[in-house]
N, CA and C atoms as an extended XYZ file, in Angstrom:
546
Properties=species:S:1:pos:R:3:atomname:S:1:resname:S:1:resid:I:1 pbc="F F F"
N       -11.167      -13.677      -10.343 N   UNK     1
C        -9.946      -13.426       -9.615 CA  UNK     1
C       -10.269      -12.539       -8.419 C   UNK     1
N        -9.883      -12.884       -7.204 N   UNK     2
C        -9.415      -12.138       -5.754 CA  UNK     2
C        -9.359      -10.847       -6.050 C   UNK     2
N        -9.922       -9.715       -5.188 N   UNK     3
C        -8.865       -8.401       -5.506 CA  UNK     3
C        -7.268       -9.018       -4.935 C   UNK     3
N        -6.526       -7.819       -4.893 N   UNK     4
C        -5.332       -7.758       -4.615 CA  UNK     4
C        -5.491       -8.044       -2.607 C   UNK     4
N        -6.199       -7.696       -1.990 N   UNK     5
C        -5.862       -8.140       -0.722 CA  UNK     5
C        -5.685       -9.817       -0.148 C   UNK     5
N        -6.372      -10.506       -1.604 N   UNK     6
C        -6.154      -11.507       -0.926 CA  UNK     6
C        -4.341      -12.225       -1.671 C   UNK     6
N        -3.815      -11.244       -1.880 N   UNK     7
C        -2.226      -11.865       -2.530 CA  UNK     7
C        -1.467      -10.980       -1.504 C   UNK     7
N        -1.716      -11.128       -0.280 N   UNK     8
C        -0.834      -10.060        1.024 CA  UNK     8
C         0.913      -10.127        0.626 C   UNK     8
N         1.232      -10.668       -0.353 N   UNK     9
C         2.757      -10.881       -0.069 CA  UNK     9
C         3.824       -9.406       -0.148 C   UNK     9
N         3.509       -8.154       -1.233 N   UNK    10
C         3.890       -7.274       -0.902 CA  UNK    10
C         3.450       -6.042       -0.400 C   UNK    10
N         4.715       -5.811        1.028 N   UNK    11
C         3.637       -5.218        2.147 CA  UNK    11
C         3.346       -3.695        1.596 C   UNK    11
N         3.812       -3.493       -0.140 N   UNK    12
C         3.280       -2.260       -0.241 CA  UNK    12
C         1.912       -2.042       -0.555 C   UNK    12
N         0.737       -3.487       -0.763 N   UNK    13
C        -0.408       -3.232       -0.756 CA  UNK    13
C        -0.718       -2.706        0.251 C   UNK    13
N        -0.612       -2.893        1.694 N   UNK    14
C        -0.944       -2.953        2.468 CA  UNK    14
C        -1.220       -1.474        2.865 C   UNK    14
N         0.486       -0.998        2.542 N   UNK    15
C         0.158        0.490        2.591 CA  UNK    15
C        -0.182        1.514        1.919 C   UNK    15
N        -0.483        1.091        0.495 N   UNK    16
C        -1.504        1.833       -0.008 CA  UNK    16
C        -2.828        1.778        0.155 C   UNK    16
N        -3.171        0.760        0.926 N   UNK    17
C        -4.950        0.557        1.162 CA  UNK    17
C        -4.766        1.908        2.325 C   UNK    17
N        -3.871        1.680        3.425 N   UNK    18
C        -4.394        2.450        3.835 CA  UNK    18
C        -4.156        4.257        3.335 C   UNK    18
N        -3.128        4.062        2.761 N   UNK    19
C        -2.943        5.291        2.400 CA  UNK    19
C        -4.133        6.107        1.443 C   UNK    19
N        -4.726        5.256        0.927 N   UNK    20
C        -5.993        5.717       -0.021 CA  UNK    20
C        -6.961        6.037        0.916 C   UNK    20
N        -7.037        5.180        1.883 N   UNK    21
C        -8.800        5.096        2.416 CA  UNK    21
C        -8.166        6.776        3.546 C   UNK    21
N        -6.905        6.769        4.163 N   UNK    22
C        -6.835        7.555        5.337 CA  UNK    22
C        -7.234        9.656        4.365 C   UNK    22
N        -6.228        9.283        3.174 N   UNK    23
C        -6.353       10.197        2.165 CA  UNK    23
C        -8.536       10.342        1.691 C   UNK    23
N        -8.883        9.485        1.735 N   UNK    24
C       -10.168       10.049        1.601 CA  UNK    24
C       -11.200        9.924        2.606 C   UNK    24
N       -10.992        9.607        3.614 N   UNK    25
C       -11.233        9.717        4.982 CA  UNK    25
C       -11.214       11.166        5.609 C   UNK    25
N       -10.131       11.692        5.563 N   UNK    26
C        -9.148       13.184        6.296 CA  UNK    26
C       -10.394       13.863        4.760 C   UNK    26
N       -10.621       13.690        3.665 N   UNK    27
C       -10.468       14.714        2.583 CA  UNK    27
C       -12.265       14.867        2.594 C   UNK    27
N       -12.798       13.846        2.789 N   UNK    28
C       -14.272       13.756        3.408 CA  UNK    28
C       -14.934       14.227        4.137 C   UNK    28
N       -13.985       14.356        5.409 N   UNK    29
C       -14.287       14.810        6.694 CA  UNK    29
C       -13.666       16.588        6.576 C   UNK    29
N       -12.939       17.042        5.706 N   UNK    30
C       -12.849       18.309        5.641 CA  UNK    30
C       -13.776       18.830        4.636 C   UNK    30
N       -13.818       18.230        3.605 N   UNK    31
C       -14.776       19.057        2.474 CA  UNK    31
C       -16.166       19.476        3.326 C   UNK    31
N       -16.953       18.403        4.215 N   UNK    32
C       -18.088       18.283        4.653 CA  UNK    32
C       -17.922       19.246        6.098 C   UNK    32
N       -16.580       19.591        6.522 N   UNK    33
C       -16.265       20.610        7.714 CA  UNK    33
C       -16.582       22.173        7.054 C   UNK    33
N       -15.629       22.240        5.894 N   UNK    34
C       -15.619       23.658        4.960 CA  UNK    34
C       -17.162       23.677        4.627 C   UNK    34
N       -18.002       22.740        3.832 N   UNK    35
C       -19.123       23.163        3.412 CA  UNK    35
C       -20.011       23.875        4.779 C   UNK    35
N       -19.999       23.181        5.832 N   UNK    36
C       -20.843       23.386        6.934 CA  UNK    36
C       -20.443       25.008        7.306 C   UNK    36
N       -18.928       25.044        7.328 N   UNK    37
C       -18.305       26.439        7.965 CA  UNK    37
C       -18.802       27.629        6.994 C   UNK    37
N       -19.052       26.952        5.641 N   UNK    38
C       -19.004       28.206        4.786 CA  UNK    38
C       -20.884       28.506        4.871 C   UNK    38
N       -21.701       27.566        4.984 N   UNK    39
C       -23.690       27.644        5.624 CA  UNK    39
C       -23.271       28.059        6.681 C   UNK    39
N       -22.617       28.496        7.632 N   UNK    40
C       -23.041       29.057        8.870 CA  UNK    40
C       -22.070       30.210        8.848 C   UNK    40
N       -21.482       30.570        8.143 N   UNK    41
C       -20.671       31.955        7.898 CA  UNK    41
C       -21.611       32.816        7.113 C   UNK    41
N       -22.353       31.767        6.098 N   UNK    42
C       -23.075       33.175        5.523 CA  UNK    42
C       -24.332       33.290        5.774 C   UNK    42
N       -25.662       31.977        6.408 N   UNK    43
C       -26.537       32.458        6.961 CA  UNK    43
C       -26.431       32.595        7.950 C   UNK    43
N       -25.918       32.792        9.159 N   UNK    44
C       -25.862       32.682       10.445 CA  UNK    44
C       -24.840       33.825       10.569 C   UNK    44
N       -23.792       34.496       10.032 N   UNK    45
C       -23.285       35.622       10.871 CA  UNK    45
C       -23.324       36.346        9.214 C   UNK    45
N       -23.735       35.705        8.092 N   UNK    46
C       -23.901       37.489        7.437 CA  UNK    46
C       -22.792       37.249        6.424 C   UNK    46
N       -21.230       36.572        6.946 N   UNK    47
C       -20.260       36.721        6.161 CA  UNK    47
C       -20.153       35.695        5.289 C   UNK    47
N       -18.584       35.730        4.789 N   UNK    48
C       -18.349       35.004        3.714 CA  UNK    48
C       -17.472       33.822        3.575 C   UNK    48
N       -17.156       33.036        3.951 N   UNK    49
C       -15.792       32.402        3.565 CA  UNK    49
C       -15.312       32.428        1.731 C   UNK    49
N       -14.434       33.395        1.819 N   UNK    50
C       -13.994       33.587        0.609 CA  UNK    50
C       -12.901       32.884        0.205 C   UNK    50
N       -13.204       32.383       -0.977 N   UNK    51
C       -12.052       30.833       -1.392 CA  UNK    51
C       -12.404       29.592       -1.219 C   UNK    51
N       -13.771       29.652       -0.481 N   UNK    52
C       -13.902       28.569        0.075 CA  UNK    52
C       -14.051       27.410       -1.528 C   UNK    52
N       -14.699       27.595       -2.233 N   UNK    53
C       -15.494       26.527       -3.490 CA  UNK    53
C       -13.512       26.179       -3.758 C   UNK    53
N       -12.467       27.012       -3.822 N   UNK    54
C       -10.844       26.461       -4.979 CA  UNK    54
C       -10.757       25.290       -3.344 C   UNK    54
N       -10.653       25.641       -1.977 N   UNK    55
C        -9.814       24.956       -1.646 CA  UNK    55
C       -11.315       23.562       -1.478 C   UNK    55
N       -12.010       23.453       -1.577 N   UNK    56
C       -13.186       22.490       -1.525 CA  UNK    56
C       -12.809       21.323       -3.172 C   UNK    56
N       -12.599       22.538       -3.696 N   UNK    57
C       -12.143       21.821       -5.239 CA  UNK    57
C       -10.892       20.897       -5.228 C   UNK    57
N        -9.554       21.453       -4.209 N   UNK    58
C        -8.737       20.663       -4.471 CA  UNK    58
C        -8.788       19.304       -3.321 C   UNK    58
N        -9.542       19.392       -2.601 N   UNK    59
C        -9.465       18.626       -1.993 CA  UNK    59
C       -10.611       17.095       -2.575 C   UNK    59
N       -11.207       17.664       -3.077 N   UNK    60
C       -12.694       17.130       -4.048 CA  UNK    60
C       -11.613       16.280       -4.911 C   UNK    60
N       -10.553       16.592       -5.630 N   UNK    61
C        -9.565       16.281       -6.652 CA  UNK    61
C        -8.939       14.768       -6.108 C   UNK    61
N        -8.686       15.252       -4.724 N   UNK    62
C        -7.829       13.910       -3.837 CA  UNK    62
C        -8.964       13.005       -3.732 C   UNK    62
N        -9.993       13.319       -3.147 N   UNK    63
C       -10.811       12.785       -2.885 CA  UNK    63
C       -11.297       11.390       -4.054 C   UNK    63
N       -12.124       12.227       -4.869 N   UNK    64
C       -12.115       11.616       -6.416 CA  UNK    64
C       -10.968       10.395       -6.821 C   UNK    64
N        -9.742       10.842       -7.012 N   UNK    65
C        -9.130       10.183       -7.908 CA  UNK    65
C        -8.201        8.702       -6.692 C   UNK    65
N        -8.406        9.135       -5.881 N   UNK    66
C        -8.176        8.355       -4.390 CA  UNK    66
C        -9.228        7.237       -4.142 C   UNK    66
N       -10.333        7.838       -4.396 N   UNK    67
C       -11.609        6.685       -4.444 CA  UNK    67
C       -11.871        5.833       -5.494 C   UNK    67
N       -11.352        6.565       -6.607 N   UNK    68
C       -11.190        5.897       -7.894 CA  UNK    68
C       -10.219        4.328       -7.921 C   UNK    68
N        -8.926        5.110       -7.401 N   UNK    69
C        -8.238        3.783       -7.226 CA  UNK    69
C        -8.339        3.153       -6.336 C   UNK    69
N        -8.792        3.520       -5.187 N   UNK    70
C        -9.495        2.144       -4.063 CA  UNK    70
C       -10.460        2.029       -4.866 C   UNK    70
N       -11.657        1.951       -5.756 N   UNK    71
C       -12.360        1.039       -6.736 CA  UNK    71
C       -11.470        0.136       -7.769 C   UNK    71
N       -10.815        0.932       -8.088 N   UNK    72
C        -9.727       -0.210       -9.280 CA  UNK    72
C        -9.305       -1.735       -8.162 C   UNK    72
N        -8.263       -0.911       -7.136 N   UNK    73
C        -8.068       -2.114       -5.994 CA  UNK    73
C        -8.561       -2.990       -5.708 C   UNK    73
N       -10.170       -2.748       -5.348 N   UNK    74
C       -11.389       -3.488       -4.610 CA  UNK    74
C       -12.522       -4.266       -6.072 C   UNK    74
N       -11.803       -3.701       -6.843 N   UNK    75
C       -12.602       -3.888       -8.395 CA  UNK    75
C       -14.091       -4.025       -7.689 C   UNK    75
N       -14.154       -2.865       -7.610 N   UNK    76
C       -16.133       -2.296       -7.363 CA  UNK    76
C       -16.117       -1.245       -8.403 C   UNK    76
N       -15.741       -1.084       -9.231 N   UNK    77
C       -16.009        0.004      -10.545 CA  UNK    77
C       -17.848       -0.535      -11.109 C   UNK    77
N       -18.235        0.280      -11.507 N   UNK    78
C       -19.531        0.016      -12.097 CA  UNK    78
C       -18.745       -0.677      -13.730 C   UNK    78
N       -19.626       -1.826      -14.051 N   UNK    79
C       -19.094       -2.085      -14.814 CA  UNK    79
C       -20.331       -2.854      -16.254 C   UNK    79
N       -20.257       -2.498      -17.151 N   UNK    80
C       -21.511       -3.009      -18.400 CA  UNK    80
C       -20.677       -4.399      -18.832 C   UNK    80
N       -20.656       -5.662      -18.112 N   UNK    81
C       -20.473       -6.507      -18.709 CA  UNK    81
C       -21.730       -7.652      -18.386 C   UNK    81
N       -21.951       -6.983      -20.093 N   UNK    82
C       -23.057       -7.756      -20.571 CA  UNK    82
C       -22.625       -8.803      -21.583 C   UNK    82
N       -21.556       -9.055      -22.064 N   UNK    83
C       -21.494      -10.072      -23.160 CA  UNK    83
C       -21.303      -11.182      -22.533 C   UNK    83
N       -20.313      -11.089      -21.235 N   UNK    84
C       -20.814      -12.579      -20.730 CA  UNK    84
C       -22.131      -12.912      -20.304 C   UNK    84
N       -22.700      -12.572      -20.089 N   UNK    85
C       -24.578      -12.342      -20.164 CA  UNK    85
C       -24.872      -13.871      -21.417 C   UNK    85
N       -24.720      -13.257      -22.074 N   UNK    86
C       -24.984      -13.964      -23.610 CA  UNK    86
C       -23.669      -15.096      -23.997 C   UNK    86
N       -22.972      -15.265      -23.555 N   UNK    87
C       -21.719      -16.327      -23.712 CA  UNK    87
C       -21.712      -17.373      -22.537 C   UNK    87
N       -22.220      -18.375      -23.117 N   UNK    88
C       -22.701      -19.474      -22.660 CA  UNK    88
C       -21.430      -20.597      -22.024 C   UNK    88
N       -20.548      -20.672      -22.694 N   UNK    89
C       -19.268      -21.393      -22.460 CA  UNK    89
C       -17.946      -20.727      -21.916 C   UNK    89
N       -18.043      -21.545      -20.895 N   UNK    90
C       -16.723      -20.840      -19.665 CA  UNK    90
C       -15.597      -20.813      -20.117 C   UNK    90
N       -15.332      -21.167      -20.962 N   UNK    91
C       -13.629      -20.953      -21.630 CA  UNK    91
C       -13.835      -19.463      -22.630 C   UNK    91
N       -15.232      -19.197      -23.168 N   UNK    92
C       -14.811      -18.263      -23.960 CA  UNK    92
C       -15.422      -16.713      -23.384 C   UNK    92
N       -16.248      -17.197      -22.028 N   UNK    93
C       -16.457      -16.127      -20.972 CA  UNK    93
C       -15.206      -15.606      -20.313 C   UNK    93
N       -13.967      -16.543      -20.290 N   UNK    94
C       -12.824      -16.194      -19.502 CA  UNK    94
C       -12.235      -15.431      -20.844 C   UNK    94
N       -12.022      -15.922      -22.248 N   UNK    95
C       -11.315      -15.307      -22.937 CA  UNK    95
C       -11.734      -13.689      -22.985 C   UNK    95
N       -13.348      -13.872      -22.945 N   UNK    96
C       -13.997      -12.261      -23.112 CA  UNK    96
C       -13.691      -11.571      -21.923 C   UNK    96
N       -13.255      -12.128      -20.669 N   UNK    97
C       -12.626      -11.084      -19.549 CA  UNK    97
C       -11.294      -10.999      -19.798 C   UNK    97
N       -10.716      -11.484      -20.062 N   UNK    98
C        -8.932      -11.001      -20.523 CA  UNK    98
C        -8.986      -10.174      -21.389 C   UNK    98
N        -9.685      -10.010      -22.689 N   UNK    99
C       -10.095       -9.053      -23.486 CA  UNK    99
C       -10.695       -7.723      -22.642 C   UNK    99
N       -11.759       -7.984      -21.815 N   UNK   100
C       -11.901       -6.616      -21.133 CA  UNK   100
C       -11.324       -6.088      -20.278 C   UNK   100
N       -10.475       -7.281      -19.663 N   UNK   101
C        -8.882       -6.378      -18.613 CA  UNK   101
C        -7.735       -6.048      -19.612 C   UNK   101
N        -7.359       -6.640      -20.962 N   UNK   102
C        -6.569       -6.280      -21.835 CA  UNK   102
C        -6.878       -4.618      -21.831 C   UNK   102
N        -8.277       -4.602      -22.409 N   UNK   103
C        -8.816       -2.928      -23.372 CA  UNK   103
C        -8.540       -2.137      -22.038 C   UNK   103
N        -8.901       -2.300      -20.813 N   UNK   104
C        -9.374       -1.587      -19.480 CA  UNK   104
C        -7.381       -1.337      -19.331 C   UNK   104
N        -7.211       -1.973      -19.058 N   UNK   105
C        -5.556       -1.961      -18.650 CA  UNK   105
C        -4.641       -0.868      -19.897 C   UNK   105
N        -5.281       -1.229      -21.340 N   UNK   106
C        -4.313       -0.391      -22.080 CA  UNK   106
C        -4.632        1.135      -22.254 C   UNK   106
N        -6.241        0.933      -22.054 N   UNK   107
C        -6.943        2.502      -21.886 CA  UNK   107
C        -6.224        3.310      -20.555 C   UNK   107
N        -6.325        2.374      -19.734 N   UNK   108
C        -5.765        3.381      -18.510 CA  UNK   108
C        -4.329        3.473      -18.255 C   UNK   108
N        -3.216        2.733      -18.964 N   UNK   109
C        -1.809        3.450      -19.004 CA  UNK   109
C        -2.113        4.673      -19.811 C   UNK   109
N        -2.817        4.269      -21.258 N   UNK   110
C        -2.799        5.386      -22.113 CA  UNK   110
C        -3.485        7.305      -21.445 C   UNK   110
N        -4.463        7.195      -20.617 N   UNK   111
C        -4.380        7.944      -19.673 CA  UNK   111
C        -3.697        8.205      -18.603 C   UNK   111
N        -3.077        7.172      -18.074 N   UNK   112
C        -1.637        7.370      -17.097 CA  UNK   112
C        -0.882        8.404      -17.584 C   UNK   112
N        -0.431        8.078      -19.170 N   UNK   113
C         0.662        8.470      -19.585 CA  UNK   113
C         0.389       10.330      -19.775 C   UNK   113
N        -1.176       10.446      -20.334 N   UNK   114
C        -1.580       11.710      -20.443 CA  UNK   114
C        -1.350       12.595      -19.126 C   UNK   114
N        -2.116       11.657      -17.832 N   UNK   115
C        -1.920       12.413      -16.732 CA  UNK   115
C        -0.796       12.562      -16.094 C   UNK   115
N         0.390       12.354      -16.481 N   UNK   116
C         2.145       12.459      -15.992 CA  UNK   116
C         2.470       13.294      -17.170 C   UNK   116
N         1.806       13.616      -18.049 N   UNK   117
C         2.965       14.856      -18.771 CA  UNK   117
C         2.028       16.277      -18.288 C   UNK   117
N         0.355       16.217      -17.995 N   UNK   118
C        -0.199       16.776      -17.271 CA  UNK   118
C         0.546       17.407      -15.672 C   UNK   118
N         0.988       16.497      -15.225 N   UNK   119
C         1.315       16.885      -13.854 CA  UNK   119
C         3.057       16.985      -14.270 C   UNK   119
N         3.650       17.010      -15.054 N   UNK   120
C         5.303       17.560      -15.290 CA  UNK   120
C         4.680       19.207      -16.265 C   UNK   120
N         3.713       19.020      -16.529 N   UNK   121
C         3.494       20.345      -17.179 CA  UNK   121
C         3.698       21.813      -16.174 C   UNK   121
N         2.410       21.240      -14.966 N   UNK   122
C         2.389       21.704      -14.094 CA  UNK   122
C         3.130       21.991      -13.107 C   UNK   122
N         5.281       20.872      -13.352 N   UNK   123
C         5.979       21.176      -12.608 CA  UNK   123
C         6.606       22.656      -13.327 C   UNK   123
N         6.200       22.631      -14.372 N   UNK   124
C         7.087       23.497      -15.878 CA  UNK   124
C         6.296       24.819      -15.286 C   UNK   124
N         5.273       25.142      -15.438 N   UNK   125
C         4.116       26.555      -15.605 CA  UNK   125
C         3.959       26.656      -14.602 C   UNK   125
N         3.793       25.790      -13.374 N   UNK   126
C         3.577       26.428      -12.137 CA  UNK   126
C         2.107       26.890      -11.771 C   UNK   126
N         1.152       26.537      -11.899 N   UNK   127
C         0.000       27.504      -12.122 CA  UNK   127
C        -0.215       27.756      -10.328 C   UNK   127
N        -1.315       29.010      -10.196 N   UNK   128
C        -1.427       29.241       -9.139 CA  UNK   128
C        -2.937       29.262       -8.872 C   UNK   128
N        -3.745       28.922       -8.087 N   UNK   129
C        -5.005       29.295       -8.031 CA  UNK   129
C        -5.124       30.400       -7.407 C   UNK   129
N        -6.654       31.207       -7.776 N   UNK   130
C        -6.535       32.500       -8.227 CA  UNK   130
C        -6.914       33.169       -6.543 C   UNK   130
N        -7.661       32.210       -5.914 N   UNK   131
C        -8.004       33.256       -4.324 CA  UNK   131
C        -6.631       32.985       -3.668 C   UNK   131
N        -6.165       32.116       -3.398 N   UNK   132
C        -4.977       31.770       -2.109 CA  UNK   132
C        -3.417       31.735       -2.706 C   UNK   132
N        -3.884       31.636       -4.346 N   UNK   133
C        -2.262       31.505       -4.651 CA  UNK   133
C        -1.601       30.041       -4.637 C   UNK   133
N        -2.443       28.951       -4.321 N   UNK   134
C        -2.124       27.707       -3.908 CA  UNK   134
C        -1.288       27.189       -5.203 C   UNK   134
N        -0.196       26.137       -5.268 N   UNK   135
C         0.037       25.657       -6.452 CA  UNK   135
C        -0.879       24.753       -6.827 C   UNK   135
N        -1.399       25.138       -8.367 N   UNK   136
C        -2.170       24.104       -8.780 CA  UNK   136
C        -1.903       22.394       -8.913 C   UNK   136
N        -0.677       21.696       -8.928 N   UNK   137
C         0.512       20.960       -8.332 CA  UNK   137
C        -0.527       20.186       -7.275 C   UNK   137
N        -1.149       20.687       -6.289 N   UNK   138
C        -2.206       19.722       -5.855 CA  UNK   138
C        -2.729       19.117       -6.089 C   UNK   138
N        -4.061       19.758       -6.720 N   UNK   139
C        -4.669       18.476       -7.764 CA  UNK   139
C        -4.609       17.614       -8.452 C   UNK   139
N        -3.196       18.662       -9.001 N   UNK   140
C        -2.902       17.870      -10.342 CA  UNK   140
C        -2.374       16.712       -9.963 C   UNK   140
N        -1.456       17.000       -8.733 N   UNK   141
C        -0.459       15.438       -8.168 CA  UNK   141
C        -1.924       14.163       -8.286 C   UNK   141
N        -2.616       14.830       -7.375 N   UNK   142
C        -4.087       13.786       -7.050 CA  UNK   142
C        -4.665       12.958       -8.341 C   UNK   142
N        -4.782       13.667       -9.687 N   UNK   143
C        -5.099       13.244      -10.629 CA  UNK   143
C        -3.665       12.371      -11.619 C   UNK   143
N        -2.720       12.405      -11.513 N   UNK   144
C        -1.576       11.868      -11.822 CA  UNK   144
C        -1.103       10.628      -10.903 C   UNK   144
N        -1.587       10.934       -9.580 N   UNK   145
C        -1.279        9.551       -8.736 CA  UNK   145
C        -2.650        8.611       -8.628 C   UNK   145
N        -3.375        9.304       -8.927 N   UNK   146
C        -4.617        8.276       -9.187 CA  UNK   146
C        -4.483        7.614      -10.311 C   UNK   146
N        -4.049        7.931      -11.203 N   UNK   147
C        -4.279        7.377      -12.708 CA  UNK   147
C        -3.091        6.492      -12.545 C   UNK   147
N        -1.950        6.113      -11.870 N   UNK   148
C        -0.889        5.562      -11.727 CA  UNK   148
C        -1.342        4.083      -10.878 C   UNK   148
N        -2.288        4.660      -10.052 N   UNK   149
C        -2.411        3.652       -9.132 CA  UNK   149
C        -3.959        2.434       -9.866 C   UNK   149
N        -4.445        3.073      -10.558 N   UNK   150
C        -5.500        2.084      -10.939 CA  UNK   150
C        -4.504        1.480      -12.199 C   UNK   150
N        -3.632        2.656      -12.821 N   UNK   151
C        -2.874        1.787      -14.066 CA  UNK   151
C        -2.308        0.067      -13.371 C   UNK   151
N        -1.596        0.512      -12.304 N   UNK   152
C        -0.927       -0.774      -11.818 CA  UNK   152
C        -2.111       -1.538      -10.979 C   UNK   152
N        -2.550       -1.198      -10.507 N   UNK   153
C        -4.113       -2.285      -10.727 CA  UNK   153
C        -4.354       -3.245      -11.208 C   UNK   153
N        -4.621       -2.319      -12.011 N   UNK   154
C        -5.222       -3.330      -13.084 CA  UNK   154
C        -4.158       -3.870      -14.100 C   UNK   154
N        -3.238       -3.371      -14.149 N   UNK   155
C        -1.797       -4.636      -14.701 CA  UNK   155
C        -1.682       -5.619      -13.990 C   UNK   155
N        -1.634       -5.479      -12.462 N   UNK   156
C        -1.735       -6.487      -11.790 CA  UNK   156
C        -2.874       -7.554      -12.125 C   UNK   156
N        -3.679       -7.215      -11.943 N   UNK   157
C        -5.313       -8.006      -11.824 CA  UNK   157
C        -4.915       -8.938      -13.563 C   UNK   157
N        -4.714       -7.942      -14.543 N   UNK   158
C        -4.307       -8.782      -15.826 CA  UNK   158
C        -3.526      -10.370      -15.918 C   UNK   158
N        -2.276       -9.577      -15.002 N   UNK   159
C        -1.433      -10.782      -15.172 CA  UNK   159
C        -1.486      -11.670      -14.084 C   UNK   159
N        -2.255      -11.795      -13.043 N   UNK   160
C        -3.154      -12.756      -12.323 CA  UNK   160
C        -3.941      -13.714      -13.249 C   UNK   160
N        -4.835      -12.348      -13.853 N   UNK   161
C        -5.529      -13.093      -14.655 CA  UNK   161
C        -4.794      -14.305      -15.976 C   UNK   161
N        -4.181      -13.785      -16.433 N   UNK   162
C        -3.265      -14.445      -17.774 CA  UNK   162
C        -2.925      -15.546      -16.846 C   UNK   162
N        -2.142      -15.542      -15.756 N   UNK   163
C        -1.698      -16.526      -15.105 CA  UNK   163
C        -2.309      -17.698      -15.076 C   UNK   163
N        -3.557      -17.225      -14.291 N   UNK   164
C        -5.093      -17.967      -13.944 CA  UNK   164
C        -5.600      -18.713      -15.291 C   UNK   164
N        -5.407      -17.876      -16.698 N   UNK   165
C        -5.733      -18.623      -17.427 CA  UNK   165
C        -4.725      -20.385      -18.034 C   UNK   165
N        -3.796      -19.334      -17.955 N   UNK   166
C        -2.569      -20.281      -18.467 CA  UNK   166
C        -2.428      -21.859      -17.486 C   UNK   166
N        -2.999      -21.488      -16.573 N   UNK   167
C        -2.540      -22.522      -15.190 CA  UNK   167
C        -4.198      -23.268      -15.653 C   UNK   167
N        -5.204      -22.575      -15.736 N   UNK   168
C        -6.277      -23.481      -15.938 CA  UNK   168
C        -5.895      -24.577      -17.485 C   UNK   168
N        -5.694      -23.944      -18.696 N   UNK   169
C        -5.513      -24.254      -20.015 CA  UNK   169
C        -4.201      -25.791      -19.760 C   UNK   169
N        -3.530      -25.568      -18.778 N   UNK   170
C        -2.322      -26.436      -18.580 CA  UNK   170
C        -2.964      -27.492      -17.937 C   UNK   170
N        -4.202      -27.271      -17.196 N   UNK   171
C        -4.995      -28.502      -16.451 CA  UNK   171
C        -5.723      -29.166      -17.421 C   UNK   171
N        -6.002      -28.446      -18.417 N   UNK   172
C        -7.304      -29.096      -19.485 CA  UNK   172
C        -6.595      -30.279      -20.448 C   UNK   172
N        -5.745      -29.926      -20.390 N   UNK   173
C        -5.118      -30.491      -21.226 CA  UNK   173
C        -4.965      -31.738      -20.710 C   UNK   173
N        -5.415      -32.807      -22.244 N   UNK   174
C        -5.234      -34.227      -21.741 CA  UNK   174
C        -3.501      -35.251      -21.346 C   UNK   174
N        -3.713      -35.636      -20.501 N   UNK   175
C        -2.199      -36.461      -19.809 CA  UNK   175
C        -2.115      -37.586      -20.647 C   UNK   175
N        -0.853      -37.626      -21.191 N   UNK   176
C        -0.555      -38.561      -22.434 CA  UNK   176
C         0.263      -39.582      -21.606 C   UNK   176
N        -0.659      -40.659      -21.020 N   UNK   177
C        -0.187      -41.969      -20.953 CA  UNK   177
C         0.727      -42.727      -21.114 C   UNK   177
N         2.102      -43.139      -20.884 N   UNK   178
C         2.936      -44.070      -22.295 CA  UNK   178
C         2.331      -45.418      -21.536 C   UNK   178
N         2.336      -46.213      -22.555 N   UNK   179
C         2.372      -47.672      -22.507 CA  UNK   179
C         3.766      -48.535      -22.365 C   UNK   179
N         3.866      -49.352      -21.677 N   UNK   180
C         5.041      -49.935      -22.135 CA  UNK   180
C         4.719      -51.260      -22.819 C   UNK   180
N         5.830      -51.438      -23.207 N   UNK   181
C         5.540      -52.275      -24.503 CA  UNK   181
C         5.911      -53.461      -24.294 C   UNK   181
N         5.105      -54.727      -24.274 N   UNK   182
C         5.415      -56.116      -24.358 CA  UNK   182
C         6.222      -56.564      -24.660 C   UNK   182
């Protein structure tokens, strides 16, 4: 199956591609600004950028879970499928990938679901990080909207897939002839 860019029909793919790639684009290009600022603050004039590693961290957070789901999207995840390796017949190579988008799809609501009472926890407690005071609510959003966005992913990609199967299984099937009768 296609990733999702090639089914353009709702234009909210569209704007989450870019919203992922611009989100780790901007978050790339600052982590690698802060690291540089914080090597030439302390060998080159002596000082410190203090705070620097929390706000490097939350941005590391977007970064991460942003790239994560542009991999779910682009389905470039590293992936150990080896049993179709060893499964010789294309009907039961397709059944063993619905099985591994089934397990993949129910594992990652079931972490969806962890990372949304995670990030309502964090609307509850409030946490603060400890140099700037920042709400911890950052990250956490990053890790709660990531896990949301590969969940529907890969629901999507599933029921493509199921589709794909159902529409092939409906072709296999032999066309029953009538005769008419003398």
């Amino acid at each position: 199956m296609q990733p999702i860019e090639s089914t353009p029909r709702i234009p909210l793919w569209g704007f989450l591609n870019k919203f992922q790639k611009t989100v780790m684009t901007i978050t790339s290009v600052l982590i690698v600004g802060m690291i540089c600022y914080a090597v030439v603050a302390r060998y080159v004039f002596g000082s410190d950028f203090y705070g620097s590693e929390e706000l490097i961290q939350m941005l590391a957070f977007w970064l991460y879970f942003m790239g994560a789901a542009q991999g779910s999207r682009e389905k470039s995840q590293i992936s150990a499928d080896i049993l179709t390796c060893y499964i010789t017949s294309e009907k039961w190579c397709r059944i063993a990938h619905l099985i591994k988008d089934f397990l993949t799809t129910a594992i990652c609501i079931l972490v969806t679901v962890w990372a949304v009472k995670f990030v309502a926890w964090g609307f509850v407690m409030m946490p603060k990080s400890p140099v700037f005071r920042l709400p911890m609510l950052i990250p956490h959003f990053a890790i709660g909207l990531g896990f949301v966005l590969m969940s529907m992913y890969h629901f999507i990609y599933l029921i493509q897939d199921l589709t794909a199967q159902f529409r092939l299984a409906r072709q296999a099937q032999p066309v029953k002839v009538s005769r008419e009768q003398d």
